[in-house]
C-alpha positions as a Markdown table, in Angstrom:
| # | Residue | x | y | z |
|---|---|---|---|---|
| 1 | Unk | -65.7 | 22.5 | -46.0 |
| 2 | Unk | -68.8 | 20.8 | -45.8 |
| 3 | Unk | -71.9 | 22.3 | -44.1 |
| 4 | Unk | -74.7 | 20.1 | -42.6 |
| 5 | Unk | -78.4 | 21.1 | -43.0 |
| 6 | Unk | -80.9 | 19.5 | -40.8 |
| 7 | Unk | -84.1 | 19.5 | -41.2 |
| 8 | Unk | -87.7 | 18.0 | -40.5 |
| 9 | Unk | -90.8 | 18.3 | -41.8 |
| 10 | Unk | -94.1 | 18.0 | -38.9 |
| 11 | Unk | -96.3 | 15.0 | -38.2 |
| 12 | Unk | -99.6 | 14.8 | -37.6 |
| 13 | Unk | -100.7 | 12.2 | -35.2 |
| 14 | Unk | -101.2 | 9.4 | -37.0 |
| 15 | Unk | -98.6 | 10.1 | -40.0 |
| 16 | Unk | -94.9 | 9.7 | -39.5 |
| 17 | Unk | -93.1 | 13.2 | -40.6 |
| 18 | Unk | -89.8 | 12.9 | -42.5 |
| 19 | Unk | -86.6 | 14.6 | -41.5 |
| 20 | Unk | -83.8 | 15.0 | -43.5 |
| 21 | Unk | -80.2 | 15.7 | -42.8 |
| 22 | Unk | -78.7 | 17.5 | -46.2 |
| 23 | Unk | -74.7 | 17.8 | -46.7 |
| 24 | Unk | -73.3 | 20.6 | -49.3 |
| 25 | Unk | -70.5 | 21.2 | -50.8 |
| 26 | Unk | -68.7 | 21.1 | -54.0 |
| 27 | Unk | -70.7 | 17.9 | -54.4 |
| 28 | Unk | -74.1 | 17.2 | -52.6 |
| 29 | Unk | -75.1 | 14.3 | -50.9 |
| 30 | Unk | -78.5 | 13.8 | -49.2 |
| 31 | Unk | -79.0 | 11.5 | -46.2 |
| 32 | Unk | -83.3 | 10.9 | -44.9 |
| 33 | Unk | -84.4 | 10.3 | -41.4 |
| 34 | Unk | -88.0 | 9.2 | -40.0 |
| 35 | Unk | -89.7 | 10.9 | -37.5 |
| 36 | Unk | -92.7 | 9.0 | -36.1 |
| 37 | Unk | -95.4 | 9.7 | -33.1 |
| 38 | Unk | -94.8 | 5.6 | -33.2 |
| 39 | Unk | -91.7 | 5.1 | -32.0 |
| 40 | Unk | -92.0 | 3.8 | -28.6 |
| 41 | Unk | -93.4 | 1.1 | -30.0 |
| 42 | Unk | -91.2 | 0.3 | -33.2 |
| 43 | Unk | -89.0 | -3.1 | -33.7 |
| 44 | Unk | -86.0 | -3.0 | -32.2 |
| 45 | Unk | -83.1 | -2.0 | -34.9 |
| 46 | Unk | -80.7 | -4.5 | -36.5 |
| 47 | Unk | -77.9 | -2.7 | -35.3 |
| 48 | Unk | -79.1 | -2.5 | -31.5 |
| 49 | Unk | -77.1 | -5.5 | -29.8 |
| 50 | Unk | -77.5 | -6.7 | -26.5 |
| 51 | Unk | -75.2 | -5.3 | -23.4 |
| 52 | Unk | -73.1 | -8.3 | -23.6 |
| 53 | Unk | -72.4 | -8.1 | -27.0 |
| 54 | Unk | -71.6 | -4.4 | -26.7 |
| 55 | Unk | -69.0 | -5.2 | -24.4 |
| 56 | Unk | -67.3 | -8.0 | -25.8 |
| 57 | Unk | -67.1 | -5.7 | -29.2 |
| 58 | Unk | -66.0 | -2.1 | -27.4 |
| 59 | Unk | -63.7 | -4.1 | -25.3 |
| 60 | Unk | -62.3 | -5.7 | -28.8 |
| 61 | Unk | -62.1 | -2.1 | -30.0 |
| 62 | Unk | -60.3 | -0.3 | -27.7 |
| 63 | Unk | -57.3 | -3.3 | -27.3 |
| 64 | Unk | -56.6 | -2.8 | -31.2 |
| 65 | Unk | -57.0 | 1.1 | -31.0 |
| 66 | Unk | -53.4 | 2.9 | -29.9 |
| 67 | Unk | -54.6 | 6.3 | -30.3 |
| 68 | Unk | -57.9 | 5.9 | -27.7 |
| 69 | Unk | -57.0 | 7.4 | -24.8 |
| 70 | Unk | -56.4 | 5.8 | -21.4 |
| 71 | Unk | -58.9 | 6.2 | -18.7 |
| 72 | Unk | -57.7 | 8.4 | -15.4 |
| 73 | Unk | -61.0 | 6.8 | -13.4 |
| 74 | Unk | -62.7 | 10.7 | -13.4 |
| 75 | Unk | -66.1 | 10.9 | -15.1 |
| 76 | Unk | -67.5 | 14.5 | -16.3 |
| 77 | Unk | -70.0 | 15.9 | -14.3 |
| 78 | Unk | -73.0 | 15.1 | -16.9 |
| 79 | Unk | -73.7 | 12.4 | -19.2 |
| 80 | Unk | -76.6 | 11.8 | -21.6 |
| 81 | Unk | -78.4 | 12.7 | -25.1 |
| 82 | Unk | -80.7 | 15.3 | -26.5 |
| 83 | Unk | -84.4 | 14.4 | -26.7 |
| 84 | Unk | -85.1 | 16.1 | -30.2 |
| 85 | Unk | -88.9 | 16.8 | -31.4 |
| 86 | Unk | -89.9 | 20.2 | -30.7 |
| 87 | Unk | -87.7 | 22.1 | -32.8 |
| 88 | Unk | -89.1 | 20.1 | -36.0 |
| 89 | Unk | -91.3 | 21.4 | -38.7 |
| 90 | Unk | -90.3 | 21.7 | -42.2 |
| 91 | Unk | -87.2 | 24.0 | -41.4 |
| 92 | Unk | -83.4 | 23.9 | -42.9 |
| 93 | Unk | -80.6 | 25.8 | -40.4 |
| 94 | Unk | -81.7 | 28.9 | -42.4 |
| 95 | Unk | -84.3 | 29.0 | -38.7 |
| 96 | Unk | -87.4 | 28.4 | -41.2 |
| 97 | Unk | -90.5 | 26.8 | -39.7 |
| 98 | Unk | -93.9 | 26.6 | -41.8 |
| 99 | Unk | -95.8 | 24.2 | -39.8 |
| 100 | Unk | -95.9 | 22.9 | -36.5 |
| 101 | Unk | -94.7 | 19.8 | -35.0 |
| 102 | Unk | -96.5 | 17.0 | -33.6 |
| 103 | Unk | -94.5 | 15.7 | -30.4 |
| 104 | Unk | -94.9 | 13.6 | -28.1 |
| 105 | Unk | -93.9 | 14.9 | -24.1 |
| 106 | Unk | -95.2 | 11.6 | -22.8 |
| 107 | Unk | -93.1 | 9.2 | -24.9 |
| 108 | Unk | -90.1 | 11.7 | -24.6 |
| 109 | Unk | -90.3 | 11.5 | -20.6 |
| 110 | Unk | -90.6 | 7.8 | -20.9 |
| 111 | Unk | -87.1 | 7.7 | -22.9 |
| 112 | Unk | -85.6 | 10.2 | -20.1 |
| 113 | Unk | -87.0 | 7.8 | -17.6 |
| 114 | Unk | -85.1 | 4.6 | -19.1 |
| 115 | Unk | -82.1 | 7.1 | -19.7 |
| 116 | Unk | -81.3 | 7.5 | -16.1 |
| 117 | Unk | -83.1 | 4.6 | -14.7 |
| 118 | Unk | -81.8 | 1.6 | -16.6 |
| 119 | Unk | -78.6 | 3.4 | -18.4 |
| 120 | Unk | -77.5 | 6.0 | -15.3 |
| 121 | Unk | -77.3 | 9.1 | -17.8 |
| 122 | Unk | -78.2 | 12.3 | -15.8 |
| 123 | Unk | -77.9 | 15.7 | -18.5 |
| 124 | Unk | -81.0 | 15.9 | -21.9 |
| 125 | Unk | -80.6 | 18.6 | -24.5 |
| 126 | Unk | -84.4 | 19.9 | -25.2 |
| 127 | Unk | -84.0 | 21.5 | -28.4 |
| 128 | Unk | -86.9 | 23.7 | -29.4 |
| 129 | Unk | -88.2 | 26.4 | -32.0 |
| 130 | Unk | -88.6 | 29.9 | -31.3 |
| 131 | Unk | -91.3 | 29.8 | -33.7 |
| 132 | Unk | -93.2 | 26.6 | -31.6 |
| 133 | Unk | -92.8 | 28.6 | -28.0 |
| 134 | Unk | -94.7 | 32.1 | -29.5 |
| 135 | Unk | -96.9 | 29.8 | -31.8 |
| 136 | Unk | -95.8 | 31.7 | -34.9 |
| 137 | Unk | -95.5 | 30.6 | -38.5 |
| 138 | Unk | -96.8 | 33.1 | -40.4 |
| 139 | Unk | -93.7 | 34.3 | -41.7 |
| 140 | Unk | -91.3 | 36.9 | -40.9 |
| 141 | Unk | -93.2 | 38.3 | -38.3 |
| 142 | Unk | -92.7 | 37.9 | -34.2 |
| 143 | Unk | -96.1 | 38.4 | -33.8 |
| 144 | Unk | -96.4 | 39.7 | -29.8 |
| 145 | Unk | -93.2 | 37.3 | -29.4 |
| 146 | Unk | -95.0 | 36.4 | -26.2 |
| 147 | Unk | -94.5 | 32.4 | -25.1 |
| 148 | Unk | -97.9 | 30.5 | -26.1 |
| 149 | Unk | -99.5 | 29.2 | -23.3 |
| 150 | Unk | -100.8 | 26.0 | -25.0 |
| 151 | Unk | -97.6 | 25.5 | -26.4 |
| 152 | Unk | -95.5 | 26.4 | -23.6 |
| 153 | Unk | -97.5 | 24.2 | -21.7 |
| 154 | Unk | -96.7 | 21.2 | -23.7 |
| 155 | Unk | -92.9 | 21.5 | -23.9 |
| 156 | Unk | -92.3 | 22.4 | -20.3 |
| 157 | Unk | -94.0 | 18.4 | -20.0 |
| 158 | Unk | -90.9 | 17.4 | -21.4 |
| 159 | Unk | -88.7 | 20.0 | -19.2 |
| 160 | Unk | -90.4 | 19.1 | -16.2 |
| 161 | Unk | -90.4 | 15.6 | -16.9 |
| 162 | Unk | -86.6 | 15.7 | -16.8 |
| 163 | Unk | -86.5 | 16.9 | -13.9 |
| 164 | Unk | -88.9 | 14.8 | -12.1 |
| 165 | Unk | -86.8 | 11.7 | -13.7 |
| 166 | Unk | -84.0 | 13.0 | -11.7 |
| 167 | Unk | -81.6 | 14.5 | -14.1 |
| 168 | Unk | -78.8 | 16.7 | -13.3 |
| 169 | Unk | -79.2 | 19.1 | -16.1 |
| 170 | Unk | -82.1 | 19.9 | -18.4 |
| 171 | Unk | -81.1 | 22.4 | -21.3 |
| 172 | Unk | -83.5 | 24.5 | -23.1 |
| 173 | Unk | -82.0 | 24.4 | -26.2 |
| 174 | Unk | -83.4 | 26.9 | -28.7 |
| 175 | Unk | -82.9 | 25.3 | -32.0 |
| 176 | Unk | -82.8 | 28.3 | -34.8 |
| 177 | Unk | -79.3 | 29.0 | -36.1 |
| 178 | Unk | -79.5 | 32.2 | -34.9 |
| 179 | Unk | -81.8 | 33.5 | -37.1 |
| 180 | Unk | -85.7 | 33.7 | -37.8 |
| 181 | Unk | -87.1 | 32.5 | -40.6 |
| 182 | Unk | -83.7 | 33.4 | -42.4 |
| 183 | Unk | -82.8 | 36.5 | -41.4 |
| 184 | Unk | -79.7 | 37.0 | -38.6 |
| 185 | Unk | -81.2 | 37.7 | -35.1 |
| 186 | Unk | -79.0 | 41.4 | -33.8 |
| 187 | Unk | -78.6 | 42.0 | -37.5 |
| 188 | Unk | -81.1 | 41.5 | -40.2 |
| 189 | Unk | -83.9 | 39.5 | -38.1 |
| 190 | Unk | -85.3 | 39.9 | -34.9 |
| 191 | Unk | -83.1 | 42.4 | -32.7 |
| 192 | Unk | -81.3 | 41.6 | -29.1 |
| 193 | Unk | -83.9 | 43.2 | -27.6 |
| 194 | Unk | -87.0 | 41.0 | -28.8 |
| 195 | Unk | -84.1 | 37.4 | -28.5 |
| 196 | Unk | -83.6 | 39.0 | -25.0 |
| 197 | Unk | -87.1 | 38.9 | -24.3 |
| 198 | Unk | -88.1 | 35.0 | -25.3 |
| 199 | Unk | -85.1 | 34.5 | -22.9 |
| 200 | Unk | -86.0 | 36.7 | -20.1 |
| 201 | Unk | -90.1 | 34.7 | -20.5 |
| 202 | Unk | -88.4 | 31.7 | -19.9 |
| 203 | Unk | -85.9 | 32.3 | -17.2 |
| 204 | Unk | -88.3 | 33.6 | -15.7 |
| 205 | Unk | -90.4 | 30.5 | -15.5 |
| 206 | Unk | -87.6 | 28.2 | -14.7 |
| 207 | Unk | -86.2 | 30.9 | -12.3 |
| 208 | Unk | -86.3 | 28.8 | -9.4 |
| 209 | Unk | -84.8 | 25.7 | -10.9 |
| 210 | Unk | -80.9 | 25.3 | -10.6 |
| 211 | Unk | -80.8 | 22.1 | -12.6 |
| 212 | Unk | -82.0 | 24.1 | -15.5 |
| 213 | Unk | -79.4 | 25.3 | -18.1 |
| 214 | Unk | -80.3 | 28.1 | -21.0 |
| 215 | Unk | -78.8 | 26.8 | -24.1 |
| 216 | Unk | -79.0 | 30.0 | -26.0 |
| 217 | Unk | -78.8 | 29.4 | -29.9 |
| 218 | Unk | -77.9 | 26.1 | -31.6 |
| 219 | Unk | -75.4 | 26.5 | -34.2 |
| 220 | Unk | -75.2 | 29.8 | -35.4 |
| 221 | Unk | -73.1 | 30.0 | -39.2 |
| 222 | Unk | -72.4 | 32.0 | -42.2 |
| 223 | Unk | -74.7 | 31.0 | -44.6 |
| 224 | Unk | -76.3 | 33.5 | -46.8 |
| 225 | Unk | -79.9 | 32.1 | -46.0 |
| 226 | Unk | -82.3 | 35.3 | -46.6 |
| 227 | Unk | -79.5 | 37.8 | -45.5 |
| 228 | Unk | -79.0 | 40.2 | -48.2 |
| 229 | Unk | -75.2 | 40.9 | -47.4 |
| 230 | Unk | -74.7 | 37.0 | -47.7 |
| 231 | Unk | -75.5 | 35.8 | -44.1 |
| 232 | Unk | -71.9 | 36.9 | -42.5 |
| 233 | Unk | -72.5 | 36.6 | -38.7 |
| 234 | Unk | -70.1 | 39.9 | -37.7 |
| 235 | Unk | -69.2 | 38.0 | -34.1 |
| 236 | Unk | -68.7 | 41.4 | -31.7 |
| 237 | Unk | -72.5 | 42.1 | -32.7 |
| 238 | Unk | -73.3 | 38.5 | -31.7 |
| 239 | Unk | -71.5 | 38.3 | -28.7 |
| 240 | Unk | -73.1 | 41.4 | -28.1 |
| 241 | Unk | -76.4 | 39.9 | -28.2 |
| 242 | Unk | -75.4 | 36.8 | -26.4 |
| 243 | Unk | -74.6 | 39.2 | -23.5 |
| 244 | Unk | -78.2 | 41.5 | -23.4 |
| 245 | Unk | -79.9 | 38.0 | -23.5 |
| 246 | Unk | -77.3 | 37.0 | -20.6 |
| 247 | Unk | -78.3 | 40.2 | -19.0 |
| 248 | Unk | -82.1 | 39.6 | -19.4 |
| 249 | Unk | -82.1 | 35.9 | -17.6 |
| 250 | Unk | -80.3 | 37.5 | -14.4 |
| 251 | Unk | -82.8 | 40.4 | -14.5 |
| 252 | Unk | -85.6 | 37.7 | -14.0 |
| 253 | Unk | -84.0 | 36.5 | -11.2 |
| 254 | Unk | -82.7 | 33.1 | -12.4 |
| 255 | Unk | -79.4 | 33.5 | -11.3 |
| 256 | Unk | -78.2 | 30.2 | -10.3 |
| 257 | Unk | -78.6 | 28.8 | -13.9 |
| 258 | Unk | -75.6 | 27.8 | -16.2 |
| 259 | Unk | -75.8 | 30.1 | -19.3 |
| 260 | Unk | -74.5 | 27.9 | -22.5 |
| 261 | Unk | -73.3 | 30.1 | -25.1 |
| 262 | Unk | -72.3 | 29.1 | -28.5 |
| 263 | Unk | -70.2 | 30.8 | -31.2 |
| 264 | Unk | -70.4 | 31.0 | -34.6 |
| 265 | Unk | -69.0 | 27.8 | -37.2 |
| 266 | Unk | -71.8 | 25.8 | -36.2 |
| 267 | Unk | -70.2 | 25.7 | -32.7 |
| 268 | Unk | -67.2 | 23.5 | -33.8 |
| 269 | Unk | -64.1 | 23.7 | -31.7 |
| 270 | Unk | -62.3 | 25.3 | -34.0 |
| 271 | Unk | -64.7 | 28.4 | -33.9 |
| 272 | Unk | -63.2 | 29.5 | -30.4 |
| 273 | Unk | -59.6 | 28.8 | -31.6 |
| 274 | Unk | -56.6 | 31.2 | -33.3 |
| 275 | Unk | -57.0 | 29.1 | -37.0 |
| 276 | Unk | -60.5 | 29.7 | -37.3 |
| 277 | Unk | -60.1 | 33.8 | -37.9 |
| 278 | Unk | -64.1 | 33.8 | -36.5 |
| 279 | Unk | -62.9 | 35.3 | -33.5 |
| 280 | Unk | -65.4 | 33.5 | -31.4 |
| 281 | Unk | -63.4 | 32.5 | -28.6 |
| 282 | Unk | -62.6 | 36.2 | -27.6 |
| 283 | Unk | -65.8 | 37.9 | -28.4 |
| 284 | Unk | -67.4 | 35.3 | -25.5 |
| 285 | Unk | -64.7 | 35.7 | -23.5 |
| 286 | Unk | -65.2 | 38.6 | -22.6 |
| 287 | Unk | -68.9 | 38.1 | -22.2 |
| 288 | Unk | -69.7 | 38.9 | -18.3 |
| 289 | Unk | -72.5 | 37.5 | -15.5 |
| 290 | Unk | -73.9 | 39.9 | -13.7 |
| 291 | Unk | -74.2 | 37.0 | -11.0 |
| 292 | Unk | -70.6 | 36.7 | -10.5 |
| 293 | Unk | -67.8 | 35.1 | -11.9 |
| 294 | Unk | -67.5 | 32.8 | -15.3 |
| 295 | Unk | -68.2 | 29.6 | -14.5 |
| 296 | Unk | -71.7 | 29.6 | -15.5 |
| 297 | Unk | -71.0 | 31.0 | -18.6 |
| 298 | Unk | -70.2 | 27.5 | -20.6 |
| 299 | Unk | -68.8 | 27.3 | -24.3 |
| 300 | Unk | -70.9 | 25.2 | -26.6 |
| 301 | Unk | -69.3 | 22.6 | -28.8 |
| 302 | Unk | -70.9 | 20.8 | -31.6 |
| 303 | Unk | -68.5 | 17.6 | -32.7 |
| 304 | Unk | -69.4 | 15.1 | -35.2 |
| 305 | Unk | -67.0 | 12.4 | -36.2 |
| 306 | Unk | -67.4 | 11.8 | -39.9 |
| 307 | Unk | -64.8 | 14.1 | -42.5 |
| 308 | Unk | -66.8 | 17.1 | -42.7 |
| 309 | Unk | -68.0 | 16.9 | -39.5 |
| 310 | Unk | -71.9 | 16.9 | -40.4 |
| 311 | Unk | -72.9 | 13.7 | -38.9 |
| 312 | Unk | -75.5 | 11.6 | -41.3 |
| 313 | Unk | -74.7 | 8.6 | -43.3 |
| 314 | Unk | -71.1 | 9.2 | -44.0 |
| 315 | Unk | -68.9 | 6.8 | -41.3 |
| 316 | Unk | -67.1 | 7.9 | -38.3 |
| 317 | Unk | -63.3 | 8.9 | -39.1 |
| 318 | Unk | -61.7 | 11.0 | -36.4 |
| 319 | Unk | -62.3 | 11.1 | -32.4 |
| 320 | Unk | -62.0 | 14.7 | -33.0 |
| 321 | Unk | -59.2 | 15.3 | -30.8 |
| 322 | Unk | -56.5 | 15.6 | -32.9 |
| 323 | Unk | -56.3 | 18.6 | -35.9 |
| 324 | Unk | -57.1 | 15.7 | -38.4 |
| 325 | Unk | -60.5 | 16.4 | -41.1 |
| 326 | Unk | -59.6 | 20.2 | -40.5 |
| 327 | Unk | -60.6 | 19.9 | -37.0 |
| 328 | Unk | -60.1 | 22.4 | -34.5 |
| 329 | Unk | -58.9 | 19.5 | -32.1 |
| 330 | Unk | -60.5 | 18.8 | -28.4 |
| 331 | Unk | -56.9 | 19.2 | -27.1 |
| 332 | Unk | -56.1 | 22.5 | -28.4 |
| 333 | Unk | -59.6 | 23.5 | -27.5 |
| 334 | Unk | -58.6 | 21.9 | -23.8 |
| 335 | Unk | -55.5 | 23.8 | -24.0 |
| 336 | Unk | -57.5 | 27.3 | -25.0 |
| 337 | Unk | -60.1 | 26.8 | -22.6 |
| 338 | Unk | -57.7 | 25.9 | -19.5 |
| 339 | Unk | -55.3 | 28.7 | -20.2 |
| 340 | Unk | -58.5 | 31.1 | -19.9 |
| 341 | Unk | -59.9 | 29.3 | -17.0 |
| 342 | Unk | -63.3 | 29.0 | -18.6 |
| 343 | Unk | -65.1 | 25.6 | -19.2 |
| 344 | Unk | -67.1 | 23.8 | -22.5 |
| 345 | Unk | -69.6 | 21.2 | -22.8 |
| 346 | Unk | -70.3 | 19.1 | -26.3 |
| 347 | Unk | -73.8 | 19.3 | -26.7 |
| 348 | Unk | -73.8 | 17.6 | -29.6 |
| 349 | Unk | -71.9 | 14.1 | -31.3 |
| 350 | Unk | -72.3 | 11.2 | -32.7 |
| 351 | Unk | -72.1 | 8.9 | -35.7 |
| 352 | Unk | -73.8 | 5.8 | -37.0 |
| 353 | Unk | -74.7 | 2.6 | -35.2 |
| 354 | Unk | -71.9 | 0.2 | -35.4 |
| 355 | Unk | -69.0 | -0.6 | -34.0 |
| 356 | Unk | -66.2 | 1.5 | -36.2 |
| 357 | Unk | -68.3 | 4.6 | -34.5 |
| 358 | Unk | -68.2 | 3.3 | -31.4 |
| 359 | Unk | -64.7 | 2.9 | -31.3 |
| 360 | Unk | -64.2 | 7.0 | -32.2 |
| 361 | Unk | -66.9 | 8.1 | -30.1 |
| 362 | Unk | -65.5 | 6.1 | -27.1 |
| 363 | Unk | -62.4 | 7.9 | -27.4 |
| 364 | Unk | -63.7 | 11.0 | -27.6 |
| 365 | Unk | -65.8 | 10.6 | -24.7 |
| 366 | Unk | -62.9 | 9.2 | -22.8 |
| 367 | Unk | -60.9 | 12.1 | -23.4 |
| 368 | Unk | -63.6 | 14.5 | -21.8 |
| 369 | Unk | -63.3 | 12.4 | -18.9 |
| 370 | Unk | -59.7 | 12.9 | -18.9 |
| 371 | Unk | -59.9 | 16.4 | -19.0 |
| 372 | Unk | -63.0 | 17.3 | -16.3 |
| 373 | Unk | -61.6 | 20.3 | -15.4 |
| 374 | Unk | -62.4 | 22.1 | -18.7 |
| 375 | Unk | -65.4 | 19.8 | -20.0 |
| 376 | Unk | -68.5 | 19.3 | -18.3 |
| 377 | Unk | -70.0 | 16.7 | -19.9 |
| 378 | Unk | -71.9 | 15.9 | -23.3 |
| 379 | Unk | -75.0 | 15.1 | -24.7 |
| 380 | Unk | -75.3 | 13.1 | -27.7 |
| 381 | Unk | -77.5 | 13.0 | -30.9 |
| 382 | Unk | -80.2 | 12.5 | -30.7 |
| 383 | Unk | -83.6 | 10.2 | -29.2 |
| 384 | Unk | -87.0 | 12.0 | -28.9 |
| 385 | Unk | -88.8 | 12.0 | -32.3 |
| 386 | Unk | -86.6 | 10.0 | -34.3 |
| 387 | Unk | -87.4 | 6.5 | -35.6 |
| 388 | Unk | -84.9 | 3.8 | -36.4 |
| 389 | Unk | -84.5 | 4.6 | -39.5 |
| 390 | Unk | -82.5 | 7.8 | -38.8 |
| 391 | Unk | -78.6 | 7.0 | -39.1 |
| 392 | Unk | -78.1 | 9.1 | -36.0 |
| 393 | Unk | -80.8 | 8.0 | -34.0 |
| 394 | Unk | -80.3 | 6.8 | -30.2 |
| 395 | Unk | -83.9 | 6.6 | -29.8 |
| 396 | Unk | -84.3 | 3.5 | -27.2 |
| 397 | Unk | -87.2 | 0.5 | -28.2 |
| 398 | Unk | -89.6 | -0.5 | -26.4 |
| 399 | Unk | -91.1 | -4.0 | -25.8 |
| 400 | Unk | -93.2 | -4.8 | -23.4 |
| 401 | Unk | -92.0 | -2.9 | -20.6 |
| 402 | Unk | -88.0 | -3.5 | -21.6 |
| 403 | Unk | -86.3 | -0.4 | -23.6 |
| 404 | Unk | -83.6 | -1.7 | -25.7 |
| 405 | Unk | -81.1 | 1.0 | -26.4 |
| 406 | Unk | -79.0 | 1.6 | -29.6 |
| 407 | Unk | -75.9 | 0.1 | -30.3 |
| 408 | Unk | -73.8 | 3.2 | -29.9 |
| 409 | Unk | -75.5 | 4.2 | -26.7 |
| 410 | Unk | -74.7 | 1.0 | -25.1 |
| 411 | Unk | -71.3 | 0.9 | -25.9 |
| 412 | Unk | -70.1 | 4.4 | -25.4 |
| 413 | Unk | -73.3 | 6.9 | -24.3 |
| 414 | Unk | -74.0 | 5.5 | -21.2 |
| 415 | Unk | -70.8 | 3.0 | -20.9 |
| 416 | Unk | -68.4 | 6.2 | -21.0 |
| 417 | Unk | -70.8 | 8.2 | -17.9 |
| 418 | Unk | -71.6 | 5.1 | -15.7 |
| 419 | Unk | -67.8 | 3.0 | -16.2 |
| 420 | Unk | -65.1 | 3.1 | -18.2 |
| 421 | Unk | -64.6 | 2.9 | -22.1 |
């Protein structure tokens, strides 16, 4: 199985910052991204076609396509992408930050702006570092693990931007693999207690706000990272930590919030299922909220649609909803999830900028839409601080005052929300 490593090195303000996006396996292939303090302002991509275009291609697409599924007329609840930036800074998904980011709130709104304005999305993923909220890159160390104010100040711009745009959901998304600086948080690294405690901090800033969601790790694996015993995530320890940080947000009084909780694989589908043996679905299960009930508590998924499921420069192959590519499959994950009454959202997919992607990723979307009573929504990957040159990137252009959006945005991110695809 192939294992994706993202990672990004900081800017300063008038140099672009590279990001790179490393796959691993038996044989190693290395894809580059560009992260640039520029971008609002960058030449529209080759790839990004106009709306008409779009159409006439993804209409092509789906008549030619048996396996895309057919369209009931229900949307999910919430649409959109993740707005990525904060959680960069020379790191790898061993949660390893030596420098800190520059990012741009103001330019990031502005994309969130013509994300719900012009393309009628409603949901941004706002992943961040640990190490960026407490101000902290000296190391191992948590310092006072106390949120920065300058810092703090600076990303909750981008939350409260969000929110001011008129989005539905805005999810603090912290971005470390569940670890710090390599070590496994509850095991090796940082304990519940002091994760519990970042959490508590910002639930208790955002306590008010119901359109906020807690995303509570991104991607959490097995990698051996700085973990002496190999980096095995044992899953009853983690879902015990998932459910003292749980705990912690309540206690600070933001009890209307949904609660996004991921498993271990890198949060793909088949984590939560039988074939995985990570036992992920049952350890959250039986996670509880001491507000009441389970429908706040939302399983995270993670679906790219290349083979090995990393995303980068490798094109799309699978919708994801069948077992194919060693896939857990959406449907079986449907299945799982509706037998237990519990509900998911993908917080992360995509693929590369043409129109073979956009047929898969159509699909995919279409089926959440088919099936709205066990998936919430998505958000894709990823705008914010990444440049056209990123083969992932849905970072809208801007010329003049028009914002031209990607190719894959146009024909399935904001098509598959706002109509039918």
């Amino acid at each position: 199985m192939y294992i994706t490593i993202k990672c990004a090195l900081s800017a300063s303000k008038t140099t672009s910052s590279t990001a790179t996006e490393t796959t691993i396996s038996s044989s190693t292939t290395t894809k580059s991204a560009t992260s640039s303090s520029t971008i609002s302002t960058a030449s529209t991509r080759s790839t990004s076609f106009t709306t008409s275009t779009i159409a006439s291609s993804s209409s092509t697409s789906k008549t030619t396509t048996s396996s895309s599924p057919s369209s009931t007329g229900d949307r999910v609840r919430y649409g959109g992408v993740n707005i990525a930036g904060f959680e960069f800074g020379s790191y790898d998904t061993c949660g390893i930050l030596t420098a800190q980011p520059y990012v741009d709130p103001t330019n990031f709104v502005a994309q969130i702006k013509h994300f719900v304005h012009d393309d009628g999305l409603n949901a941004f993923r706002l992943p961040v570092s640990w190490q960026y909220l407490i101000n902290q890159y000296d190391g191992d160390s948590l310092g006072t693990n106390k949120l920065d104010s300058s810092n703090f100040a600076t990303y909750d711009e981008l939350v409260q931007g969000c929110l001011d745009a008129g989005a539905s959901l805005c999810i603090i998304d912290i971005h470390n693999y569940a670890r710090f600086n390599g070590y496994i948080i509850g095991q090796d690294g940082p304990s519940a207690a002091q994760f519990a405690s970042l959490w508590s901090q910002i639930a208790t800033k955002y306590a008010s706000e119901s359109r906020v969601a807690f995303g509570l790790m991104n991607e959490p694996h097995d990698e051996s990272c700085n973990s002496a015993d190999g980096g095995v995530m044992n899953i009853d320890i983690w879902a015990a930590t998932l459910q003292t940080v749980v705990n912690a947000i309540r206690s600070a009084g933001a009890t209307s919030q949904s609660i996004i909780m991921p498993g271990k694989g890198w949060t793909h589908s088949i984590t939560y299922l039988d074939a995985s043996g990570d036992g992920s679905g049952p350890a959250l299960m039986g996670i509880m909220d001491p507000a009441g009930g389970t429908s706040k508590l939302v399983f995270e998924v993670h679906e790219y649609l290349d083979s090995n499921n990393a995303g980068g420069s490798s094109d799309c192959v699978t919708n994801n909803i069948d077992s194919s590519y060693g896939r857990g499959g959406l449907q079986n994950l449907a299945d799982y999830l509706r037998s237990n009454g519990r509900v998911a959202m993908i917080t992360e997919s995509g693929g590369l900028n043409n129109a073979n992607c956009a047929i898969y990723l159509c699909q995919e979307l279409s089926f959440l839409a088919n099936n709205t009573d066990v998936f919430l929504g998505y958000t894709t990957w990823a705008a914010g601080g990444f440049d056209s040159s990123y083969e992932l990137t849905e970072t809208p252009t801007l010329s003049g005052s028009t914002w031209t959006d990607t190719s894959l945005v146009q024909a399935c991110v904001a098509k598959c929300f706002t109509g039918s695809c």
